[in-house]
N, C-alpha and C positions, 0 to 999 in steps of 0.2 A: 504494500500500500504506500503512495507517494505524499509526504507530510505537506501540508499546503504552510508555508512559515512569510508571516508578513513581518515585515520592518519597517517602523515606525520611526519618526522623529526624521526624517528627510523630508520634510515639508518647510514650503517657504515660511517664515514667520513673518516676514513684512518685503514690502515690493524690492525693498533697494538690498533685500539678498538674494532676489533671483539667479544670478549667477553661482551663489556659493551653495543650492541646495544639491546639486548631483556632487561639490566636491566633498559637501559632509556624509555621503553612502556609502558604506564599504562594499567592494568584491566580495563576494561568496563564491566560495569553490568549493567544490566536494558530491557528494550525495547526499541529496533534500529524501531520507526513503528511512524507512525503517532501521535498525542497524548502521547508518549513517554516518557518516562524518564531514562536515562543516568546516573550513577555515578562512578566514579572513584577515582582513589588519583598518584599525581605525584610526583615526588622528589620533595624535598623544593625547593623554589625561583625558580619555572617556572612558565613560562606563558602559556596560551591556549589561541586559537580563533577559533570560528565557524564560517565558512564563511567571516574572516576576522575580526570578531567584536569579540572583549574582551571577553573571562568568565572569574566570579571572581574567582577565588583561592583561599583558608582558606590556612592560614599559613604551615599548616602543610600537606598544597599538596591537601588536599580533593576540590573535583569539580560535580558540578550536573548541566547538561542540560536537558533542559525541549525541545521536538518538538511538535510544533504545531498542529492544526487538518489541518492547507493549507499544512505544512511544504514541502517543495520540497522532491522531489524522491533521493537528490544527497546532499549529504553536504561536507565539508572539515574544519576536524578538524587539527588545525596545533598546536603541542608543541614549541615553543619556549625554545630561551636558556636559561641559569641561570640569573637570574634576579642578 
């Protein structure tokens, strides 16, 4: 079964950051699927959460999520602001 994962907080918050909303998205690479694994990298001093719960972040932005074999159909990955 293929995990539907949305990602939040790349939306414009005002007209004169139009430009800067694709630079604040990170790459995902990996498999979005059951059993899965995720990686990416985000600007320095951000946060992420899966479902609400913390992933750690390396200093330098880089992040891997691992999904389970129960893992839901639906998850919500949310970036958070500048730390």
């Amino acid at each position: 079964m293929r995990l539907k994962v949305a990602v939040f907080m790349c939306l414009v918050v005002g007209a004169s950051h139009q430009g800067r909303a694709q630079e604040n998205c990170p790459e995902l690479e990996g498999r979005f699927e059951q059993g899965g694994l995720v990686w990416g990298q985000l600007d320095e001093n951000r946060s992420l959460k899966l479902n609400d719960l913390p992933v750690p972040v390396l200093s330098d932005g880089t992040f891997v999520v691992g999904f389970g074999r129960d893992a839901p159909a639906s998850l919500t990955l949310k970036i958070g602001e500048m730390l």
